[in-house]
C-alpha positions as CSV (number, residue, x, y, z in Angstrom):
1,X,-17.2,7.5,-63.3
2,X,-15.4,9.3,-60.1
3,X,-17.1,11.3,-57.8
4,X,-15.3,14.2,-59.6
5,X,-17.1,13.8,-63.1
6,X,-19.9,15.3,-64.5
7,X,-23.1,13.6,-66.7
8,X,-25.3,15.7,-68.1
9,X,-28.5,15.5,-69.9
10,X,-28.3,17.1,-72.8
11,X,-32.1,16.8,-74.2
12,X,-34.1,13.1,-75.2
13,X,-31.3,10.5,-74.9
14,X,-28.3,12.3,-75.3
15,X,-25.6,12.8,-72.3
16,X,-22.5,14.9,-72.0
17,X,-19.8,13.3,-70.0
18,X,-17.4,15.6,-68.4
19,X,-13.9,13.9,-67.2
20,X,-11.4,15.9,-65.8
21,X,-7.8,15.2,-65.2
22,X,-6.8,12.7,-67.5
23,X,-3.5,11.8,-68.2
24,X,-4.2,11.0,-72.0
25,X,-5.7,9.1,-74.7
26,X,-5.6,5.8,-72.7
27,X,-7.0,7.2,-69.5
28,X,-10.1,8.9,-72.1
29,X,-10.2,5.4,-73.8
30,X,-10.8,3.7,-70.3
31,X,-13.4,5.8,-69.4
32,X,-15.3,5.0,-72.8
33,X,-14.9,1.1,-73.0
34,X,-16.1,1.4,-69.1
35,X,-19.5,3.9,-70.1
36,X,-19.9,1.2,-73.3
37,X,-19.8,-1.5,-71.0
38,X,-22.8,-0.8,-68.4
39,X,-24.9,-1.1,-71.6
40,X,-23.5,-4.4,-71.9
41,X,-26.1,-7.2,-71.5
42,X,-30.2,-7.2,-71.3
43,X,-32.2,-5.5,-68.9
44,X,-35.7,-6.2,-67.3
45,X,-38.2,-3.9,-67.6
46,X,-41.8,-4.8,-66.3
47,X,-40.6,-8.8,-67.2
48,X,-39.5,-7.4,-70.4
49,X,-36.5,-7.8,-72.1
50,X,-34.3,-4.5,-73.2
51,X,-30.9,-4.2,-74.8
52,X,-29.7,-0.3,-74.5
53,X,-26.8,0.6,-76.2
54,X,-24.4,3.5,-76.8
55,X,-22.7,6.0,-79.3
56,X,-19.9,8.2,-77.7
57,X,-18.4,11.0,-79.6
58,X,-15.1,11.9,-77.8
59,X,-13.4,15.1,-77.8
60,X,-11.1,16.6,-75.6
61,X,-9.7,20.3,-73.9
62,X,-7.9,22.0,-75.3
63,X,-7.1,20.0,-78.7
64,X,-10.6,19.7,-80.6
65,X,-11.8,23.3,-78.7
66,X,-11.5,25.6,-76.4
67,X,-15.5,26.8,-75.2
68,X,-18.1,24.4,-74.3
69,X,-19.8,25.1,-77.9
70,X,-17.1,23.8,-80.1
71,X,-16.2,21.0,-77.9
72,X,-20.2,19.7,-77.7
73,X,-20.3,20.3,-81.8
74,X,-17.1,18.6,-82.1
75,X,-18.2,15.2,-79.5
76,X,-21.6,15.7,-81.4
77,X,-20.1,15.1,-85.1
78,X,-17.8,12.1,-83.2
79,X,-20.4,10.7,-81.7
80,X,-22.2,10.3,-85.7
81,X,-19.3,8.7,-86.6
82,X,-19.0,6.3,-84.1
83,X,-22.8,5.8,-85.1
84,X,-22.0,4.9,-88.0
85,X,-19.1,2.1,-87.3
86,X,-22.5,0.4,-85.2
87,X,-23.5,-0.3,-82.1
88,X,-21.7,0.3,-78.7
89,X,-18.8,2.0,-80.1
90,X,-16.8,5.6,-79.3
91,X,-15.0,7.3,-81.8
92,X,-12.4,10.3,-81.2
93,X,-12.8,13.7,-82.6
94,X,-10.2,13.7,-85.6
95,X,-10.2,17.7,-85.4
């Protein structure tokens, strides 16, 4: 992410990612392939080995809402979808 973005937790482990300035969908696509692919790979924890992965719902301002609530329901119900296509995937509010 650029220094200008914005990660939030939201509660347990879901995240709000808040890019500003894009250009379009390609630029938002970018962004998600790049997030999807730090989770790429194993991890060592202790000598253990972890795989994390990710589910991004993607919305964006002002097509899928205009207030913070509709746009975090919106990425919320994209990000269930994208759940269920599997594992390290995003999937763009269709709203």
């Amino acid at each position: 992410l650029r220094e200008s973005d914005t990660v939030a937790r939201l509660g347990g482990d879901e995240f709000a990612f808040l890019i500003e300035n894009v250009r379009d969908r390609e630029d938002v696509t970018n962004v998600a392939e790049k997030i999807l692919a730090t989770f790429a790979g194993a991890i060592l924890i202790d000598e253990i080995e972890v795989q994390i992965t990710g589910s991004l719902g993607v919305c964006v301002y002002p097509d899928n809402g205009k207030d913070t609530e509709s746009l975090l329901k919106k990425a919320d119900g994209a990000m269930y979808r994208a759940k269920e296509v599997g594992q390290n995937w995003y999937y763009f509010c269709d709203e």
